[in-house]
HTML snippet that shows the backbone in 3Dmol.js (N, CA, C, O; Angstrom):
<script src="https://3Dmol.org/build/3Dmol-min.js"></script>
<div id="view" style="width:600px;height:400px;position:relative"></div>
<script>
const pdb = `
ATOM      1  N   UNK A   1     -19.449  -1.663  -3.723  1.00  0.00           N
ATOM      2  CA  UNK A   1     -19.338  -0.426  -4.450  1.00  0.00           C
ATOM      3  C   UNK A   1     -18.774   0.695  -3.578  1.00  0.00           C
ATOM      4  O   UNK A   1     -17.926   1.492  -3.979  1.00  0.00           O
ATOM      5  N   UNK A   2     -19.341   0.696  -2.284  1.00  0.00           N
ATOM      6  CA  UNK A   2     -18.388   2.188  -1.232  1.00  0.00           C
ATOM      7  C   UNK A   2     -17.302   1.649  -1.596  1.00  0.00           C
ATOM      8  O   UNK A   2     -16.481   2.360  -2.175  1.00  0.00           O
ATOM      9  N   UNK A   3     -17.082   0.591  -1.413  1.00  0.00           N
ATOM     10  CA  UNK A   3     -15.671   0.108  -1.143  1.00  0.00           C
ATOM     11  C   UNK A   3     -14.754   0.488  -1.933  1.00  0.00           C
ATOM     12  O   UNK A   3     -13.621   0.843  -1.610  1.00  0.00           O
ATOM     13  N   UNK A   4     -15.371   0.405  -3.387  1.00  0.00           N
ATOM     14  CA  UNK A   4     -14.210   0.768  -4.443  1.00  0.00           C
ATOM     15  C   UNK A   4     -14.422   2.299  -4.452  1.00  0.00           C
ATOM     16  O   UNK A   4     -13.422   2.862  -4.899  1.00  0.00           O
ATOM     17  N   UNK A   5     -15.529   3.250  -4.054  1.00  0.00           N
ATOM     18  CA  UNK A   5     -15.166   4.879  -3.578  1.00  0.00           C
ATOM     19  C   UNK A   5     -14.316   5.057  -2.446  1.00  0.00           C
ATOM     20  O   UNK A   5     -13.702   6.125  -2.443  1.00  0.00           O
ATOM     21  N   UNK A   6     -14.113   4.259  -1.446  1.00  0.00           N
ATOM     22  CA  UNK A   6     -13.557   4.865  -0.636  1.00  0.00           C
ATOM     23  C   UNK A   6     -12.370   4.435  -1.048  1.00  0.00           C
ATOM     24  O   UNK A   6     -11.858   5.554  -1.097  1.00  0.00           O
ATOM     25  N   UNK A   7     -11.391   3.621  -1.434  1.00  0.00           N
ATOM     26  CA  UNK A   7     -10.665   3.223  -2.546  1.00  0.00           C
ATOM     27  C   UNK A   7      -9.797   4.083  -3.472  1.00  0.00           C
ATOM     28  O   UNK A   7      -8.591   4.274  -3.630  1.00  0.00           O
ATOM     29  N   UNK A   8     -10.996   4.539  -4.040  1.00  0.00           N
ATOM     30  CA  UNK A   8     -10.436   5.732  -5.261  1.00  0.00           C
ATOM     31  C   UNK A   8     -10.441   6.878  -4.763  1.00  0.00           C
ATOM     32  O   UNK A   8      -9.839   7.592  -5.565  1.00  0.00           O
ATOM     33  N   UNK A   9     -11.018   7.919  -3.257  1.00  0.00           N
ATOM     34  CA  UNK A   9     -11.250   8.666  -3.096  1.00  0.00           C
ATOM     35  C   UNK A   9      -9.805   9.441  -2.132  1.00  0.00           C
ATOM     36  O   UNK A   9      -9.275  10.549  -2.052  1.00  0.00           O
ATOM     37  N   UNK A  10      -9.578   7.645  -1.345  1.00  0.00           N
ATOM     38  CA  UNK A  10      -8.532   8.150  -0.291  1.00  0.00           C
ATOM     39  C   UNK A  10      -7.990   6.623   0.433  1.00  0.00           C
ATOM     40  O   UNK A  10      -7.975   6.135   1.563  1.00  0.00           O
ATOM     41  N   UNK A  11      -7.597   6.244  -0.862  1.00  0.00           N
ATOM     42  CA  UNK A  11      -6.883   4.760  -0.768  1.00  0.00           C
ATOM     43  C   UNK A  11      -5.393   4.731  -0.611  1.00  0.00           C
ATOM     44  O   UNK A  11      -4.532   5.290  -1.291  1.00  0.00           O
ATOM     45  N   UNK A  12      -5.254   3.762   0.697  1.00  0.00           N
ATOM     46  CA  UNK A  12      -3.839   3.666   1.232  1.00  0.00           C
ATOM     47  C   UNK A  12      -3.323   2.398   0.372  1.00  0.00           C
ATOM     48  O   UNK A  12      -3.918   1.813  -0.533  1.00  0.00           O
ATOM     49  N   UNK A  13      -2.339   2.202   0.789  1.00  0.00           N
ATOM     50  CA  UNK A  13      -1.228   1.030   0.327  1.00  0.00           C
ATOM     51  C   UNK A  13      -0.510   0.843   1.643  1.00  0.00           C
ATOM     52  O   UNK A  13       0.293   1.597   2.194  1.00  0.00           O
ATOM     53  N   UNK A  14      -1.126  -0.699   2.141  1.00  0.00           N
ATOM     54  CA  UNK A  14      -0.963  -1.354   3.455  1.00  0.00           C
ATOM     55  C   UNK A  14       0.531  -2.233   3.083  1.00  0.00           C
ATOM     56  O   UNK A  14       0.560  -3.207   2.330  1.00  0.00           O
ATOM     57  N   UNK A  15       1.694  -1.668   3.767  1.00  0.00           N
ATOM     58  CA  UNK A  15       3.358  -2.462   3.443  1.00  0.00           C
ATOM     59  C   UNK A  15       3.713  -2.977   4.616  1.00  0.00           C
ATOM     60  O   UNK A  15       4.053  -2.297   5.585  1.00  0.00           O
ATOM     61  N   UNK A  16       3.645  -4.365   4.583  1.00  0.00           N
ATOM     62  CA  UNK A  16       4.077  -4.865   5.443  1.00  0.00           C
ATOM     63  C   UNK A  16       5.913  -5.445   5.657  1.00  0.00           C
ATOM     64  O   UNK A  16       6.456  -6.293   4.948  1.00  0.00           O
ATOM     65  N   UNK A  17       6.451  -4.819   6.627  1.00  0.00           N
ATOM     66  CA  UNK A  17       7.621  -4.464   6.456  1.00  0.00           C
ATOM     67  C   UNK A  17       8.578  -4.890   8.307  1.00  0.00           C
ATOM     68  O   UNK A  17       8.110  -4.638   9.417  1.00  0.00           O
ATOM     69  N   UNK A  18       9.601  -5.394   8.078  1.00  0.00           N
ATOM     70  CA  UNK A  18      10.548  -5.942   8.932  1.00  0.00           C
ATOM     71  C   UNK A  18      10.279  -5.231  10.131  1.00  0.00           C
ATOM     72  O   UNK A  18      10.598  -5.850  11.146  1.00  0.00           O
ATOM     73  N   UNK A  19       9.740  -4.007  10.318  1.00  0.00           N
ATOM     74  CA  UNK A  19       9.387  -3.145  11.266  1.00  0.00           C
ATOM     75  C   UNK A  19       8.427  -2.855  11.850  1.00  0.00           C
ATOM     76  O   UNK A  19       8.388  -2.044  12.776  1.00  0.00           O
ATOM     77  N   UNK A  20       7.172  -3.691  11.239  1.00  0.00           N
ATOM     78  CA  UNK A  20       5.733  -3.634  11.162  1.00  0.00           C
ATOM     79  C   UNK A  20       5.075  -3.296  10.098  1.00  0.00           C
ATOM     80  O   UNK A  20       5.549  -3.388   8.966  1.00  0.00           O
ATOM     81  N   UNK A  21       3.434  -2.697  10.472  1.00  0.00           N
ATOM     82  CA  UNK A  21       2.633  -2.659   9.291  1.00  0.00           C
ATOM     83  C   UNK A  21       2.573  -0.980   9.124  1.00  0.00           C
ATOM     84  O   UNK A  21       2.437  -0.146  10.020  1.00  0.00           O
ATOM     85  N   UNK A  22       2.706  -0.791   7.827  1.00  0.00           N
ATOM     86  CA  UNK A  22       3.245   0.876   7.189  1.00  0.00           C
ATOM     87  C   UNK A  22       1.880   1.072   6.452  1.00  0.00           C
ATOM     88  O   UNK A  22       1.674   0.205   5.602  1.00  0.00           O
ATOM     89  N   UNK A  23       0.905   2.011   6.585  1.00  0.00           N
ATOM     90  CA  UNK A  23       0.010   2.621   5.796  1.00  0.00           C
ATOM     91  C   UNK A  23       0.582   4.014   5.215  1.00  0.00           C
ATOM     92  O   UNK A  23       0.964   4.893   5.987  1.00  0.00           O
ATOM     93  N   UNK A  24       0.625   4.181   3.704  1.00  0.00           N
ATOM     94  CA  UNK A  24       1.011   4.768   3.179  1.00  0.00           C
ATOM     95  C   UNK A  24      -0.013   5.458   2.216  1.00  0.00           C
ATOM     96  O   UNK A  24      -0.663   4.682   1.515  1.00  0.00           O
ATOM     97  N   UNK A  25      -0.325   7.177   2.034  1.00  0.00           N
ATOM     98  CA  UNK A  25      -0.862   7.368   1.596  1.00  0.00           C
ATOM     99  C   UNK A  25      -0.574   7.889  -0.130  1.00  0.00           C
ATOM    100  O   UNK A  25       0.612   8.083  -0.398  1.00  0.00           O
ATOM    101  N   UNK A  26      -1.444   8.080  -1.107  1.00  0.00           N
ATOM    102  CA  UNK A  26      -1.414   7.841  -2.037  1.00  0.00           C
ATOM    103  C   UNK A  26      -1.733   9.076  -2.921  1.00  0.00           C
ATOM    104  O   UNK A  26      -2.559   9.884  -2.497  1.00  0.00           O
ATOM    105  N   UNK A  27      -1.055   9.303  -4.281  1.00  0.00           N
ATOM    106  CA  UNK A  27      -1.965  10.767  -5.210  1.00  0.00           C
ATOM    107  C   UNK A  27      -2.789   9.639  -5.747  1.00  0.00           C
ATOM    108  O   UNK A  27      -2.558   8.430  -5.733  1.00  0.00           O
ATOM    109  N   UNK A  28      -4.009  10.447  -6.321  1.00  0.00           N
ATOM    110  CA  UNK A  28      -5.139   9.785  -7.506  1.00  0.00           C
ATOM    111  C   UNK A  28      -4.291   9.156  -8.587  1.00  0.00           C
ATOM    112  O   UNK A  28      -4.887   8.151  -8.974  1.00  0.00           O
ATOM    113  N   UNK A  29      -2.861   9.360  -9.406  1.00  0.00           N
ATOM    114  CA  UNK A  29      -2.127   8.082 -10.551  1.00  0.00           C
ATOM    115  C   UNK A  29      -2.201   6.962  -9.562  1.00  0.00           C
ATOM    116  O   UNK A  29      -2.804   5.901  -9.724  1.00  0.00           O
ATOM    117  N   UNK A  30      -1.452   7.368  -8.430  1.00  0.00           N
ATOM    118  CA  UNK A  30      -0.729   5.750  -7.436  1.00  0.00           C
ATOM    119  C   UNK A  30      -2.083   4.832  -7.467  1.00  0.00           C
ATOM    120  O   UNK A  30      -2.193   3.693  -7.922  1.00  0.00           O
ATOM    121  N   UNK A  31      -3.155   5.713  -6.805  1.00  0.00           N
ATOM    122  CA  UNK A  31      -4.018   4.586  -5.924  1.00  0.00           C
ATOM    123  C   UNK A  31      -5.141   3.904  -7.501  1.00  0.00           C
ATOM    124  O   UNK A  31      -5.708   2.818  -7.382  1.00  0.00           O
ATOM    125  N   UNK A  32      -5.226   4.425  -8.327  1.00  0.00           N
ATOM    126  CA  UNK A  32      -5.982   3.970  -9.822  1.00  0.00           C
ATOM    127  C   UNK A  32      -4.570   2.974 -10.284  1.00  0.00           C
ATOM    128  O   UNK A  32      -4.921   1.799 -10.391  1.00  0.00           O
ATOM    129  N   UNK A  33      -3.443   3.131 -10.504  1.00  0.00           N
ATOM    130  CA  UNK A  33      -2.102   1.899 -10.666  1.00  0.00           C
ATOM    131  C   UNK A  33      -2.441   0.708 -10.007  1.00  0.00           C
ATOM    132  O   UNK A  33      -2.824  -0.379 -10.438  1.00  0.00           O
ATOM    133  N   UNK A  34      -2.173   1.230  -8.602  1.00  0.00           N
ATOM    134  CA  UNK A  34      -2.643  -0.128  -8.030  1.00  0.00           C
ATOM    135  C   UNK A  34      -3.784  -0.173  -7.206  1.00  0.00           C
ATOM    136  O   UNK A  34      -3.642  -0.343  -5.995  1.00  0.00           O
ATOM    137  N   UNK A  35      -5.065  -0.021  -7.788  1.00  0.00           N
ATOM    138  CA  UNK A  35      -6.222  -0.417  -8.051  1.00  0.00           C
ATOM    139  C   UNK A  35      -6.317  -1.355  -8.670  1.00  0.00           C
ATOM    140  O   UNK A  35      -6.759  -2.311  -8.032  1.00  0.00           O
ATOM    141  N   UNK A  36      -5.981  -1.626 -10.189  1.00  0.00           N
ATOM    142  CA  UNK A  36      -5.565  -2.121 -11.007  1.00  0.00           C
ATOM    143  C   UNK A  36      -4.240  -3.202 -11.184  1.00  0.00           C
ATOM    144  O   UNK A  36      -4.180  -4.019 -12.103  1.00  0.00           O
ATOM    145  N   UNK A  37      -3.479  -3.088 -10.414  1.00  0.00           N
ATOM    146  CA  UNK A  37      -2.394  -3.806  -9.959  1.00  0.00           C
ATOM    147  C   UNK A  37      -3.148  -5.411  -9.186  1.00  0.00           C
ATOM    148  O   UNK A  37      -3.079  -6.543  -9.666  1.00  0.00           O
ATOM    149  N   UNK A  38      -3.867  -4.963  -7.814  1.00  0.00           N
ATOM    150  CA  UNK A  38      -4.720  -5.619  -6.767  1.00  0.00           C
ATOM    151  C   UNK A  38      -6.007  -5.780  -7.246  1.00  0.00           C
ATOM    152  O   UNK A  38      -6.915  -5.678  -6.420  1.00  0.00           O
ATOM    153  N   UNK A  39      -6.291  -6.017  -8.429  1.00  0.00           N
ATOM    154  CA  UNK A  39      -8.044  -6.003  -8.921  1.00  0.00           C
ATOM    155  C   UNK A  39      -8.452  -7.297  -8.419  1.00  0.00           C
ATOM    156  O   UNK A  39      -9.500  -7.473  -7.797  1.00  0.00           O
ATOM    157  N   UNK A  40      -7.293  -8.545  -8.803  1.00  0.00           N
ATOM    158  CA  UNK A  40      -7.880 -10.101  -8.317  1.00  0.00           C
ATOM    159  C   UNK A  40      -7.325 -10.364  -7.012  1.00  0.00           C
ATOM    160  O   UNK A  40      -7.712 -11.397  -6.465  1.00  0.00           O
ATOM    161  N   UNK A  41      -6.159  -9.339  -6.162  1.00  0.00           N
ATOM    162  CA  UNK A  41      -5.569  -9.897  -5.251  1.00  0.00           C
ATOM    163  C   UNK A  41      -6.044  -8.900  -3.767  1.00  0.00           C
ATOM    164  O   UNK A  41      -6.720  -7.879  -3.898  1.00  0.00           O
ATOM    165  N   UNK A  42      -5.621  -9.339  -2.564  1.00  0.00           N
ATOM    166  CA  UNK A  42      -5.955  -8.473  -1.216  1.00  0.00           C
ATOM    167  C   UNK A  42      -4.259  -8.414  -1.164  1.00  0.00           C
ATOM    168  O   UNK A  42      -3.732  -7.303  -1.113  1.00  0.00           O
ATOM    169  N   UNK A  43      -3.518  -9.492  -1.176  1.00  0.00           N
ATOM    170  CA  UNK A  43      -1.746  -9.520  -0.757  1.00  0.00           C
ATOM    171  C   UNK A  43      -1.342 -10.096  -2.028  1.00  0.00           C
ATOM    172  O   UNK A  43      -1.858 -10.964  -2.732  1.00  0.00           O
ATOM    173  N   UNK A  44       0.104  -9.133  -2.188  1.00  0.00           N
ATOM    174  CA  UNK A  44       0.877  -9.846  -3.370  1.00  0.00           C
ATOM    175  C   UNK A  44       2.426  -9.402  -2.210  1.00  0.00           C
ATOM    176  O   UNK A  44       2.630  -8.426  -1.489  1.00  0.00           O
ATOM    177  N   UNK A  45       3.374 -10.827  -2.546  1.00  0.00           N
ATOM    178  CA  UNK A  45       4.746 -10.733  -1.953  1.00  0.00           C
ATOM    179  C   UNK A  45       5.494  -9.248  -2.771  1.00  0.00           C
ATOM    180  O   UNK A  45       5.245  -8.604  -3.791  1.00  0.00           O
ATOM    181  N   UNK A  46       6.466  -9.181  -1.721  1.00  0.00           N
ATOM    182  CA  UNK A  46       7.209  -8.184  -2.788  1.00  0.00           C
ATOM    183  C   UNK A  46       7.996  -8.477  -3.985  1.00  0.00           C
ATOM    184  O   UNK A  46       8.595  -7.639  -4.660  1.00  0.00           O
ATOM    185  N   UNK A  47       7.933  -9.965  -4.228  1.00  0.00           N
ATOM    186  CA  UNK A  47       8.759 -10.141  -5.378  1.00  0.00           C
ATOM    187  C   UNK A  47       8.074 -10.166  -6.901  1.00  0.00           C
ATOM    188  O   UNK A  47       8.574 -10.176  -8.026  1.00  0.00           O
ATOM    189  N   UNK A  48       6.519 -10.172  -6.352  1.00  0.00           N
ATOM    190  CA  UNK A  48       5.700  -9.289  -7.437  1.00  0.00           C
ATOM    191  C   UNK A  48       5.945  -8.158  -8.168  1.00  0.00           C
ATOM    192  O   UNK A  48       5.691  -8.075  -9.370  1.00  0.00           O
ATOM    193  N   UNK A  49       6.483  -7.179  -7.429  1.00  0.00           N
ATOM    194  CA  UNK A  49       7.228  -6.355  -7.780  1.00  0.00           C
ATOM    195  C   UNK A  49       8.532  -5.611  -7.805  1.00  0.00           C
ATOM    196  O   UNK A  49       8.759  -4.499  -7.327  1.00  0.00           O
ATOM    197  N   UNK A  50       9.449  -6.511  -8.523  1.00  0.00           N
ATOM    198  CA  UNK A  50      10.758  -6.539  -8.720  1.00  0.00           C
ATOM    199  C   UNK A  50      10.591  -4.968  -9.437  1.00  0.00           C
ATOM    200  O   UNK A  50      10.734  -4.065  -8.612  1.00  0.00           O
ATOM    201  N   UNK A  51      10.389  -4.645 -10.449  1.00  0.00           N
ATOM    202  CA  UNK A  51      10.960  -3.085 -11.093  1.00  0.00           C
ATOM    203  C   UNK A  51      10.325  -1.865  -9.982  1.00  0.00           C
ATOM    204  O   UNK A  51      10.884  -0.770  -9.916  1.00  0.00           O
ATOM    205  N   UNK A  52       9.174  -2.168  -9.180  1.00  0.00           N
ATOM    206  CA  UNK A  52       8.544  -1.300  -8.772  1.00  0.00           C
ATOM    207  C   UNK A  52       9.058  -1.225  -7.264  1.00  0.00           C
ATOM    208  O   UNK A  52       8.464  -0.382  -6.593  1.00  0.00           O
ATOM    209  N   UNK A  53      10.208  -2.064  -6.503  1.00  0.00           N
ATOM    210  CA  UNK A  53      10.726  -1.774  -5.340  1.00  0.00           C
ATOM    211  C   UNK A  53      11.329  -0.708  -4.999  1.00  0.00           C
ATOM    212  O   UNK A  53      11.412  -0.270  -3.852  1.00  0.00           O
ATOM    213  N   UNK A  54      11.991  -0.016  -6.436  1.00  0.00           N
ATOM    214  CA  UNK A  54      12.213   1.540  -5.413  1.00  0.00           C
ATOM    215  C   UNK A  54      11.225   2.196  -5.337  1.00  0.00           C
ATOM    216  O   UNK A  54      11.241   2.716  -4.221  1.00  0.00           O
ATOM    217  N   UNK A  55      10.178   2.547  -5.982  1.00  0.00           N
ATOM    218  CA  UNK A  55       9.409   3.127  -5.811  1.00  0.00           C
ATOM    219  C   UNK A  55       8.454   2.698  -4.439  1.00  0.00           C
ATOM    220  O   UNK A  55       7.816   3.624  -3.937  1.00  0.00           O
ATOM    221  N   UNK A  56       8.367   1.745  -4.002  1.00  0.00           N
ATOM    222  CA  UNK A  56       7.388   1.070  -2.828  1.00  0.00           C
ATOM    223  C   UNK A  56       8.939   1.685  -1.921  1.00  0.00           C
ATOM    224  O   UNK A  56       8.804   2.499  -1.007  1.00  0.00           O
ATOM    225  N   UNK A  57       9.899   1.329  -2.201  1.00  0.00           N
ATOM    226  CA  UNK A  57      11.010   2.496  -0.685  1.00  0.00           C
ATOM    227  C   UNK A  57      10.501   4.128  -0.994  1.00  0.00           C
ATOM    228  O   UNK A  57      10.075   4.777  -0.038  1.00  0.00           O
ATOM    229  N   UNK A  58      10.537   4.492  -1.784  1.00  0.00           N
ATOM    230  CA  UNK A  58      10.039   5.919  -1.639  1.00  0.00           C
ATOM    231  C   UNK A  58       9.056   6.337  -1.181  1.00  0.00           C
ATOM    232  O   UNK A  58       9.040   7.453  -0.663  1.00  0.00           O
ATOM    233  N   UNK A  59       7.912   5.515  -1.250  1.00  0.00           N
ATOM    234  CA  UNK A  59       6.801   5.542  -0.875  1.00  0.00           C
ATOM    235  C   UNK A  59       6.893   5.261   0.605  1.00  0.00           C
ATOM    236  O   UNK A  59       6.216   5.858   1.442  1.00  0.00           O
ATOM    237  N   UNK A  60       7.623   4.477   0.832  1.00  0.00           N
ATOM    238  CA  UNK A  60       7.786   4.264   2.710  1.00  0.00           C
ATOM    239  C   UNK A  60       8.819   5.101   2.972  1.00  0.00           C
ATOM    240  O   UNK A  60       9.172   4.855   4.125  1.00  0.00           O
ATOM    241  N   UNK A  61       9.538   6.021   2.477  1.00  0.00           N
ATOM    242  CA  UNK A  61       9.897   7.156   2.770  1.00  0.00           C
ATOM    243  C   UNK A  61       9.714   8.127   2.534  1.00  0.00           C
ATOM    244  O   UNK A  61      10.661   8.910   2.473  1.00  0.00           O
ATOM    245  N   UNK A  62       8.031   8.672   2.216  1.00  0.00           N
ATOM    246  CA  UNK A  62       7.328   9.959   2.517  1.00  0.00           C
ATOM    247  C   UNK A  62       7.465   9.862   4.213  1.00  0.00           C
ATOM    248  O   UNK A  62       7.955   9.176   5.110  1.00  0.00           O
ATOM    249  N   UNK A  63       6.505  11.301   3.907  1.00  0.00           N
ATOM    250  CA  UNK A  63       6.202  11.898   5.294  1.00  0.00           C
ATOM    251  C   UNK A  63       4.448  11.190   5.916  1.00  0.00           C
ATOM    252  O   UNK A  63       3.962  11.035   7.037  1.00  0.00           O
ATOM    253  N   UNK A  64       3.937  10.913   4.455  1.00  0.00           N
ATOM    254  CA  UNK A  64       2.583  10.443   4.724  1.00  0.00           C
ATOM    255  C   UNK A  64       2.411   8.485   5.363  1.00  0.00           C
ATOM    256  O   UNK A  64       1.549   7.630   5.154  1.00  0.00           O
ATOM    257  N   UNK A  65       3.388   8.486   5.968  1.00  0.00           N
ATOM    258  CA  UNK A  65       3.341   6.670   6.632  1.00  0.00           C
ATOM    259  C   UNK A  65       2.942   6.836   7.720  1.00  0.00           C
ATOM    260  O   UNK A  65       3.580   7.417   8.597  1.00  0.00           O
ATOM    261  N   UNK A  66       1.803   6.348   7.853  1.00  0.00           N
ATOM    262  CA  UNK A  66       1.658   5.750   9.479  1.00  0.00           C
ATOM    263  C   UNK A  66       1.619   4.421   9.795  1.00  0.00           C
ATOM    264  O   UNK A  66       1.098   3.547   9.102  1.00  0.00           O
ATOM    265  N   UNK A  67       2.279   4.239  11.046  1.00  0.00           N
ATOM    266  CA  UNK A  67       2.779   2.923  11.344  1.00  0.00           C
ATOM    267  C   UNK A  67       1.986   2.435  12.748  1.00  0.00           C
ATOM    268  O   UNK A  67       2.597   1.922  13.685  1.00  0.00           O
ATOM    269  N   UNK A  68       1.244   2.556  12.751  1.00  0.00           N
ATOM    270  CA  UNK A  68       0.537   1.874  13.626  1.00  0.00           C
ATOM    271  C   UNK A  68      -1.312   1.518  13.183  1.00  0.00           C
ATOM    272  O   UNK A  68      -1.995   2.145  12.373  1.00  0.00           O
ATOM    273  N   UNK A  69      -1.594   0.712  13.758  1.00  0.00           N
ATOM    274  CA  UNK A  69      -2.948   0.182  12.906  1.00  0.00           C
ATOM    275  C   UNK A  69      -4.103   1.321  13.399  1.00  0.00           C
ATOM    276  O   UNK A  69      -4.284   1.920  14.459  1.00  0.00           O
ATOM    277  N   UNK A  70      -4.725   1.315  12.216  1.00  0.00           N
ATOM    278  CA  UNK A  70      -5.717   2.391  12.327  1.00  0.00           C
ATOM    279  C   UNK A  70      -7.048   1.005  12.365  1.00  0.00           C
ATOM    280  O   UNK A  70      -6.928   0.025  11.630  1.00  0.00           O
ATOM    281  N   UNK A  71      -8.189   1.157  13.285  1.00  0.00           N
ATOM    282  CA  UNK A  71      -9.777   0.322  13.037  1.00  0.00           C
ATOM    283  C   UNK A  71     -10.018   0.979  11.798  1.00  0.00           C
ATOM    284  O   UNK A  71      -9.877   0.255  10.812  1.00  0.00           O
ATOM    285  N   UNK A  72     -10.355   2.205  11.582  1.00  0.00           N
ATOM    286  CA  UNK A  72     -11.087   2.690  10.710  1.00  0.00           C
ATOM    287  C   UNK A  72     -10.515   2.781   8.994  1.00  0.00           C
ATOM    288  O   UNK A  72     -11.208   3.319   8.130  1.00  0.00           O
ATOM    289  N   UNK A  73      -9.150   2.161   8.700  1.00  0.00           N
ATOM    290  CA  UNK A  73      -8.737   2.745   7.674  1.00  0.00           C
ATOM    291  C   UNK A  73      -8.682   1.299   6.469  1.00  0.00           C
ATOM    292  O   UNK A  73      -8.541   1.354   5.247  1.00  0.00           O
ATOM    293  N   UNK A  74      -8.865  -0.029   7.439  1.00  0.00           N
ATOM    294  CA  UNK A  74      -9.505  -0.771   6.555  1.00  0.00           C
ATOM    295  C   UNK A  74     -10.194  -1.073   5.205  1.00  0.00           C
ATOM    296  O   UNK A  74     -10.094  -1.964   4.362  1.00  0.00           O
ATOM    297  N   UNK A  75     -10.994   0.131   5.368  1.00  0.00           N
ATOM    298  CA  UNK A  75     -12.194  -0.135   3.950  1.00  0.00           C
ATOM    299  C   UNK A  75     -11.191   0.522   2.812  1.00  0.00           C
ATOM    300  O   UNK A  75     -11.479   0.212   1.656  1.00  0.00           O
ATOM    301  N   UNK A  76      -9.915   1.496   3.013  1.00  0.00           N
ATOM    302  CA  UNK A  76      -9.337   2.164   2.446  1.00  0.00           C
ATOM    303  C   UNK A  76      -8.061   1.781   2.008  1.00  0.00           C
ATOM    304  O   UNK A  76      -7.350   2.575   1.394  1.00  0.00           O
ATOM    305  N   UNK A  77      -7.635   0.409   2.320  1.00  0.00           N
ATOM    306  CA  UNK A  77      -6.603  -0.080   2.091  1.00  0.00           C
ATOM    307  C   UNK A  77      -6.683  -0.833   0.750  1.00  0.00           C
ATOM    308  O   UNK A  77      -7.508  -1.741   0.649  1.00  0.00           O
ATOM    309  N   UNK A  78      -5.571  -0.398  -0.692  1.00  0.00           N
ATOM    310  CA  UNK A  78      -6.207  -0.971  -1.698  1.00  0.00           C
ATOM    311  C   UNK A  78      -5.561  -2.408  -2.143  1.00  0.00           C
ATOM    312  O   UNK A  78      -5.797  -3.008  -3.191  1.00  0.00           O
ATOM    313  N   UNK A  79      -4.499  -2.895  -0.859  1.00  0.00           N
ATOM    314  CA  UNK A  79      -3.902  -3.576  -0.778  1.00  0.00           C
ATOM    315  C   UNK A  79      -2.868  -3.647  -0.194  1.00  0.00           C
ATOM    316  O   UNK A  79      -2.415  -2.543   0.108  1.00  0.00           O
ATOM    317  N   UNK A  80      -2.102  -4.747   0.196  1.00  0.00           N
ATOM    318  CA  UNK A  80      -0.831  -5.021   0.884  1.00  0.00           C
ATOM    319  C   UNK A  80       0.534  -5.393   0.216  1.00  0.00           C
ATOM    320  O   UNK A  80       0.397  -6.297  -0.607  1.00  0.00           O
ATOM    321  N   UNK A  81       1.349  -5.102   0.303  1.00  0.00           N
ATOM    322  CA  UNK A  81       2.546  -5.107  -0.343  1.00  0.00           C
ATOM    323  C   UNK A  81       3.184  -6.306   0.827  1.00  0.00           C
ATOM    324  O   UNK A  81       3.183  -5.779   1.939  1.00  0.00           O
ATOM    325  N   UNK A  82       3.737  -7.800   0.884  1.00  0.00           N
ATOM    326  CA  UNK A  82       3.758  -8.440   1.877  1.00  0.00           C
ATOM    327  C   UNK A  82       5.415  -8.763   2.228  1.00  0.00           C
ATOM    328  O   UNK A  82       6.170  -9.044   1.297  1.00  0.00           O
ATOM    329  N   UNK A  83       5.799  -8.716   3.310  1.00  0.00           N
ATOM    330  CA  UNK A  83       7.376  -9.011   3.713  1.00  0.00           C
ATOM    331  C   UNK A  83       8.407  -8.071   2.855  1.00  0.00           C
ATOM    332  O   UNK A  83       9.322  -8.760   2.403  1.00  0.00           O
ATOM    333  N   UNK A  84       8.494  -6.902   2.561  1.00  0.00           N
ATOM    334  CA  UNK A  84       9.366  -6.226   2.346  1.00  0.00           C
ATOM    335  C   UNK A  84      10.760  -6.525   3.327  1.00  0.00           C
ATOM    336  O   UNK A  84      10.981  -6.439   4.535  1.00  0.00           O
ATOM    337  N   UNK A  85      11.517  -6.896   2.201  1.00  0.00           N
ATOM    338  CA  UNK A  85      13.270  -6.757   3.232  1.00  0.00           C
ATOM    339  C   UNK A  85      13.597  -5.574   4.035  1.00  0.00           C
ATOM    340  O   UNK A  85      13.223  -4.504   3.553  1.00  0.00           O
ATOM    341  N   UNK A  86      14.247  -5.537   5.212  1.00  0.00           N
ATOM    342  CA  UNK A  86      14.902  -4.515   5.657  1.00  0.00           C
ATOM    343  C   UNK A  86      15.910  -4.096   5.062  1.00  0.00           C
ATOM    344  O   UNK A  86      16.738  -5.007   5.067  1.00  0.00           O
ATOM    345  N   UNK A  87      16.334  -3.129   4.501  1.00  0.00           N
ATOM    346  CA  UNK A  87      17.605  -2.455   4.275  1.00  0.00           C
ATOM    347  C   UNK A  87      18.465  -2.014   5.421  1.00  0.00           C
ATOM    348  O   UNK A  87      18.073  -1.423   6.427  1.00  0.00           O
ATOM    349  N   UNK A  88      19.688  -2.378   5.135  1.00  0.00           N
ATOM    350  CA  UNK A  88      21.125  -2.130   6.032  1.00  0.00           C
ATOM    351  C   UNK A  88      21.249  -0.341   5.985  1.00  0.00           C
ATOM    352  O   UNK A  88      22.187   0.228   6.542  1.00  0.00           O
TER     353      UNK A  88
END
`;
const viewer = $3Dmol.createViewer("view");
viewer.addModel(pdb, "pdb");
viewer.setStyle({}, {cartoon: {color: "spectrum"}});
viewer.zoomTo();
viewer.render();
</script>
């Protein structure tokens, strides 16, 4: 149960990407979407989401990405987005 508050309160979206691992933070629509997106899963490939790939690039091109692993941000990750392509 924290789990799904800390989740809904201040839940990242963990992208794993040609460059490493991207924590990306989220408004309250994004992180309740895919809440709901990840309800049965921890990793879905990116070809799960074919219509929703520009939006997962926009999202890794905010200002809110951090790219290096956090210990603590774990419980807050509402899932992984897995092997994103590099773009040229």
């Amino acid at each position: 149960m924290w789990s799904l508050l800390f989740k809904l309160s201040g839940g990242v979206l963990k992208i794993s990407t040609a460059d490493g691992v991207r924590y990306v933070a989220l408004d309250r629509l994004e992180r309740l979407r895919l809440l709901w997106t990840f309800r049965h899963f921890r990793v879905l490939p990116a070809e799960v989401f074919p219509g929703q790939m520009a939006h997962i690039e926009r999202l890794l091109a905010r200002e809110r990405v951090w790219g290096f692993h956090l210990k603590d941000i774990e419980p807050y990750v509402i899932g992984t987005v897995d092997a994103i392509p590099q773009r040229p």
